[in-house]
C-alpha positions in Angstrom: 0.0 0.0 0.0 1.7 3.3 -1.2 1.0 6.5 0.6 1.0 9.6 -1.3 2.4 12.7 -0.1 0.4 15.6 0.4 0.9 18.1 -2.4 2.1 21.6 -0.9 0.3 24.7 -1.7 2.0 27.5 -1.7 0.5 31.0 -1.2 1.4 33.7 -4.0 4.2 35.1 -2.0 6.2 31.8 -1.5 5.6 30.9 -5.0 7.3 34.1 -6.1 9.9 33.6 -3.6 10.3 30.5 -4.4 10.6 31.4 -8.4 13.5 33.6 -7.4 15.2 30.8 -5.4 15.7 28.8 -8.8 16.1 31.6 -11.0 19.2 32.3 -8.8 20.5 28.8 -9.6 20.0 29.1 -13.5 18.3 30.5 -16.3 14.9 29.2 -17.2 12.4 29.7 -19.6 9.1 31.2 -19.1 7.2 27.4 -20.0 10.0 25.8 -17.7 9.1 28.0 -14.5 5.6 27.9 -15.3 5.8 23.8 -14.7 7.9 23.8 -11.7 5.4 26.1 -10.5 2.9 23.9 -11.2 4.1 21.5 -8.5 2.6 23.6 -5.8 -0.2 25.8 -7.1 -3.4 24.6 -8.6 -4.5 28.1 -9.6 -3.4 28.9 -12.7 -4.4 32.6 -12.2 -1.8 32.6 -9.6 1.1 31.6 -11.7 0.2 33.3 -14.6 0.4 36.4 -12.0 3.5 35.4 -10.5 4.7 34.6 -14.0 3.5 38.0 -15.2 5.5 39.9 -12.1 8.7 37.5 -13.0 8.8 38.9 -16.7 7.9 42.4 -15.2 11.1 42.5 -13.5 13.2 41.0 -15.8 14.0 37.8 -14.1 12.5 35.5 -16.8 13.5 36.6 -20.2 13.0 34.3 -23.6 15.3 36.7 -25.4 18.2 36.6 -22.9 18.1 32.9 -22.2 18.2 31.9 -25.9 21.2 34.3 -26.2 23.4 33.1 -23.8 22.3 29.2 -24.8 23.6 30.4 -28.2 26.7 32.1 -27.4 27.5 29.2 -25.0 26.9 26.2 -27.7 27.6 27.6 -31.1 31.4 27.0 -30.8 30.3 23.2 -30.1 27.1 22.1 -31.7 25.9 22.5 -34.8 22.8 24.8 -36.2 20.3 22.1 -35.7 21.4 20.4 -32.5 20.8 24.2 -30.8 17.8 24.4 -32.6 16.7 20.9 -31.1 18.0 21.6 -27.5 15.7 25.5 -27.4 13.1 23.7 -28.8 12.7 21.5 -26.1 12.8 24.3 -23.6 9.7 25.7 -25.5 11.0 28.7 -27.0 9.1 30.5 -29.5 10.9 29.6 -32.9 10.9 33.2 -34.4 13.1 34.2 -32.0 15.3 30.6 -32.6 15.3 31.5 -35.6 16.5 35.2 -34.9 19.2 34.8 -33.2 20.5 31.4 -34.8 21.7 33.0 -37.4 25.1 31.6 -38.3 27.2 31.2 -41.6 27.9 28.7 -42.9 32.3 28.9 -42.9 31.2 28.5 -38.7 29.5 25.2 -39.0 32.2 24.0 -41.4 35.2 24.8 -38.9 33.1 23.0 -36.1 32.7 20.4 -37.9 36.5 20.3 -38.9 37.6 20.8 -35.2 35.3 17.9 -34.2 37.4 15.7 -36.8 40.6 17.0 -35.8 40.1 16.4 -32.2 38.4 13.1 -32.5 40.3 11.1 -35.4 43.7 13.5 -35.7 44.6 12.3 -39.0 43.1 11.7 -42.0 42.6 8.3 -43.9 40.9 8.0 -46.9 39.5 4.4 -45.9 37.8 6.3 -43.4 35.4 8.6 -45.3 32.2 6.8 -43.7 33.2 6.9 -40.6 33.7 11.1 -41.0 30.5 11.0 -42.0 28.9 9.2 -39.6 30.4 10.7 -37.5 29.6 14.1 -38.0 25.9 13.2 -39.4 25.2 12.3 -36.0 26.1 15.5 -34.2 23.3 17.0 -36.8 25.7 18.5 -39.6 24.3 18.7 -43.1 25.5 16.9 -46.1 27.5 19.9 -47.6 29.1 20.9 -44.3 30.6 17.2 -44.0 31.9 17.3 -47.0 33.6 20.4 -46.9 35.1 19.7 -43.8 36.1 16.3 -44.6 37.6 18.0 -47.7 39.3 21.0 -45.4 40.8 17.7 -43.2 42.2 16.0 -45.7 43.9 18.8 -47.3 45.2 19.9 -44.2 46.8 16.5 -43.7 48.1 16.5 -47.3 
């Protein structure tokens, strides 16, 4: 026989205080905050409130977190894995789409520093295994192949 916990309510006042509790651990989106909230309100006119006086004051910002998340991943992922990873955190995709603008030479040197630093030295018996490889971190076709063309001139 399982006994279930008592779900918490918490008044408006905690809930805020408790929405700057884990905004001071990290950055989270507007849906993401809205869910932990969630936990311990069943009002929805109270967190959309507390949501409301969160955005008011700047501690939840869309714009900001998907700026940082892009700054902090672009010199590692490709386009479409960042895409994929502010996607999930429910971020509208005009503004994605905004401020995920990258050219293309970028996604091309990733790629190449992901070879470099993964298979050092080029072998041509190894072309599928490039691709594969960097398939699977979400690079598109052209970018491999101008990468794996950009590693195996370097090696030349």
């Amino acid at each position: 026989m399982k006994f279930e916990k008592e779900k918490k309510i918490f008044s408006e006042e905690r809930l805020y205080q408790y929405c700057l509790w884990l905004l001071g651990r990290k950055d989270y989106s507007a849906f993401e905050i809205s869910e932990k909230m969630k936990k311990y309100q069943d009002d929805l006119s109270i967190i959309e409130k507390t949501l409301f006086k969160l955005q008011e004051s700047k501690f939840i910002d869309d714009r900001r977190l998907c700026e940082n998340m892009v700054q902090r991943m672009s010199s590692k992922l490709s386009e479409k894995k960042i895409f994929q990873k502010l996607i999930e955190k429910k971020i509208d995709k005009s503004l994605i789409e905004e401020l995920l603008h990258k050219e293309d030479e970028q996604d091309q040197d990733i790629a190449f520093e992901h070879l470099v630093k993964k298979f050092k030295t080029y072998d041509k018996d190894y072309w599928q295994k490039y691709t594969q490889f960097l398939s699977y971190r979400q690079f598109d076709y052209d970018t491999i192949k101008k990468a794996i063309d950009k590693f195996k001139n370097c090696q030349s």
